[in-house]
C-alpha positions in Angstrom: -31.4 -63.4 -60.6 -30.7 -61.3 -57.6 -26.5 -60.3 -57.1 -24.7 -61.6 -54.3 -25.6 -59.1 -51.7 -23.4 -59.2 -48.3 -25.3 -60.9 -46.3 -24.4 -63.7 -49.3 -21.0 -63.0 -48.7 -21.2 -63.5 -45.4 -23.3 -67.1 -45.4 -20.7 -68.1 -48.1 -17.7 -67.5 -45.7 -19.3 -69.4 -43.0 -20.3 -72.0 -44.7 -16.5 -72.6 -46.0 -15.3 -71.6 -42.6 -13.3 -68.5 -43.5 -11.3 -66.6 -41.8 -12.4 -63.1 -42.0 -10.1 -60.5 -41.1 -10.6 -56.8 -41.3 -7.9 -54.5 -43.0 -7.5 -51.0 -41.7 -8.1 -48.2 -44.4 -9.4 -50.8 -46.8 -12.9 -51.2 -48.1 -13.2 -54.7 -47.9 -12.6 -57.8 -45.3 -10.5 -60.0 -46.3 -12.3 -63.7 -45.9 -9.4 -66.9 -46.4 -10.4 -70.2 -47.1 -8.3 -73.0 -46.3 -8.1 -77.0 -47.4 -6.1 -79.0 -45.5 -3.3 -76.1 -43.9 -3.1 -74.5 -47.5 -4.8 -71.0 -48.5 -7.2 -72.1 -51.7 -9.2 -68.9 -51.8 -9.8 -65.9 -50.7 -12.6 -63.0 -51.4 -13.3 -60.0 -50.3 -16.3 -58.6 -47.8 -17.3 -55.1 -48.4 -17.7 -53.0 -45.3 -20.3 -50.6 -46.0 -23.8 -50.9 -43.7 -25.8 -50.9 -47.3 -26.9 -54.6 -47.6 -27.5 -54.5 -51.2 -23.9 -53.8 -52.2 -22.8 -56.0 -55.2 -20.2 -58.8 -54.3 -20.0 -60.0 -57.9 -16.6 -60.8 -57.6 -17.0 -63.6 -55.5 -18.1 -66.6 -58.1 -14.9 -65.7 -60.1 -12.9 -65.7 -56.6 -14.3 -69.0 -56.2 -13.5 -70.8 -59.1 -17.9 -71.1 -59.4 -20.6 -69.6 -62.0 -22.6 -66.9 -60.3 -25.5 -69.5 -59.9 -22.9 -72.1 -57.9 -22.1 -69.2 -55.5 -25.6 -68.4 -55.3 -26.1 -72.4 -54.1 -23.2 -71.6 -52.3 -24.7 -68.7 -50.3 -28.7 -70.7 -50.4 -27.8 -74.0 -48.6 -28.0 -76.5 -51.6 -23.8 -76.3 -52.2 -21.9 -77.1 -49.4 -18.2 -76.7 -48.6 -17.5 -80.5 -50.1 -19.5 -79.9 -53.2 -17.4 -77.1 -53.4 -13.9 -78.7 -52.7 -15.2 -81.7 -55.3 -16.1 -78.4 -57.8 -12.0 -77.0 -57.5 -10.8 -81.0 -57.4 -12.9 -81.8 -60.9 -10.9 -78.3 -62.3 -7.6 -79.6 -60.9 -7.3 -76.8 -58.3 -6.9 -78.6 -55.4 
């Protein structure tokens, strides 16, 4: 399977209504995910204009296996399978 590209980065932080913030000097945006008032996640965006660059990181930053994220990114996950995903690991 295909790696998270950015444009999967960026669907993903949509879809869990992130708050993307850029960080001057650094590499990547910063997207935050909160639950409820509480920071639950956070991942990072890279900035380059080359679509294909790897955001690998992002399952593990997720508390998902790179084919949940990939769900995640595609449409069939949504932000409540997601939150039921970090409540069945006692994360929430």
């Amino acid at each position: 399977m295909a790696n998270l590209t950015k444009e999967h980065a960026l669907k993903i932080a949509k879809k869990l209504g992130a708050s993307v913030t850029g960080r001057a000097g650094k590499a990547h945006d910063l997207a935050l995910v909160y639950h409820q008032g509480k920071l639950i996640a956070h991942f990072g965006i890279r900035r380059g204009s080359r679509k294909d660059l790897g955001h690998d990181h992002i399952p593990a930053q997720l508390y998902l296996r790179a084919g949940e994220a990939r769900d995640l990114a595609r449409c069939p996950l949504s932000r409540q399978d997601w939150l039921a995903i970090l409540a069945e690991k006692g994360l929430l």
